[in-house]
C-alpha positions, -999 to 999 in steps of 0.1 A, spaced: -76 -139 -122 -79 -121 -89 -74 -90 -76 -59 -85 -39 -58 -50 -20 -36 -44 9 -22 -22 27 11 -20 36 30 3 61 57 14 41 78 47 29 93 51 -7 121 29 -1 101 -2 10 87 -2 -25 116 -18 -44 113 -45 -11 81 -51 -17 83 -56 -54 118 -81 -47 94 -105 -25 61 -104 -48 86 -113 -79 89 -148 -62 61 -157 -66 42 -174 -97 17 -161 -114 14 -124 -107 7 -104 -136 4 -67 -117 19 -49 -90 1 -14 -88 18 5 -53 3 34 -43 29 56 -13 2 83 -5 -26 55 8 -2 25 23 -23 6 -8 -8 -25 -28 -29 -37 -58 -18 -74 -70 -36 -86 -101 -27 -123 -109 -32 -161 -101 -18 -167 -68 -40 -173 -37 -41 -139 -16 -27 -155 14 4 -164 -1 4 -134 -12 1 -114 26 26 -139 34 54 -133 13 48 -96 21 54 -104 59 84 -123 53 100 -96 32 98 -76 67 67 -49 60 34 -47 78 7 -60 58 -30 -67 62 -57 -69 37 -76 -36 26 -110 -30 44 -135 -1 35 -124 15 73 -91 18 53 -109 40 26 -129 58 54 -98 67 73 -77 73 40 -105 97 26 -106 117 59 -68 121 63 -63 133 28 -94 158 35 -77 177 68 -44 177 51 -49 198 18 -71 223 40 -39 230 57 -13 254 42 22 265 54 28 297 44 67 305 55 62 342 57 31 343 78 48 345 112 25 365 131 
């Protein structure tokens, strides 16, 4: 069994896309889709580039994950829950 992590450009609504064009394909046992990080975990049988490809034909932006992914991820996720938007702060 093997485990593939991408990541895939995609908003809430891609998701149902995405998991349309990995049901084609044999032997996949998990789809785990994470919105926040652009991250697709696919546990199964089926060779990894078969899987990127069926990704890219279903029309989304895929690539395999890389650890710059978890370095940019981390440091995104870092600036953004230090900021706060307070609506009655206007001076």
């Amino acid at each position: 069994m093997e485990v593939v992590e991408l990541k895939v450009e995609m908003v809430c609504i891609h998701e149902k896309r995405l998991r349309k064009c990995l049901s084609k394909l044999k032997g996949i046992e998990k789809v785990e889709v994470d919105t926040n990080c652009q991250k697709v975990v696919v546990t199964g049988y089926t060779h990894k580039n078969k899987i990127l490809k069926a990704i890219r034909r279903g029309g989304l932006k895929a690539d395999f994950w890389s650890a710059q992914n978890e370095l940019l991820n981390a440091y995104v996720s870092a600036n953004y829950t230090n900021l706060r938007f307070n609506p009655f702060n206007f001076f």
